[in-house]
N, C-alpha and C positions, 0 to 999 in steps of 0.2 A: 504494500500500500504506500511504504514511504515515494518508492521509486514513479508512483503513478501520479502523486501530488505533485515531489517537486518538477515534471513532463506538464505538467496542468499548468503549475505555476509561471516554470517559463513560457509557456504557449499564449497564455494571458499578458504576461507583461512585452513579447514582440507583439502581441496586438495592439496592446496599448501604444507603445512606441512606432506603431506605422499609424496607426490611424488619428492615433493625437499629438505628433511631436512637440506641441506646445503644453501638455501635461491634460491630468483629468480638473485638476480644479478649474481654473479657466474654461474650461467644455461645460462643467456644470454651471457655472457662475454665469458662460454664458445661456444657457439654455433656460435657465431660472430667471435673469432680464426678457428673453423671448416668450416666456409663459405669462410673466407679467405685463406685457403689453398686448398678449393676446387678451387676457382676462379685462384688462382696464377699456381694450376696443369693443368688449362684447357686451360689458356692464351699464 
């Protein structure tokens, strides 16, 4: 089991680093501004 975590774990973190190279907080931080101006357009 260890051997199949840490195979997970790297798998995870090359996805992170191609799809986000600017990191995950920024991605959230932006997407949480994006959700907030959806809700304030809708309300």
């Amino acid at each position: 089991m260890g051997g199949l975590q840490m195979v997970f774990t790297s798998l995870l973190m090359v996805f992170f680093i191609v799809a986000l190279p600017q990191g995950i907080f920024p991605f959230i931080q932006r997407k949480y501004h994006q959700f907030e101006r959806w809700v304030a357009v809708d309300s």
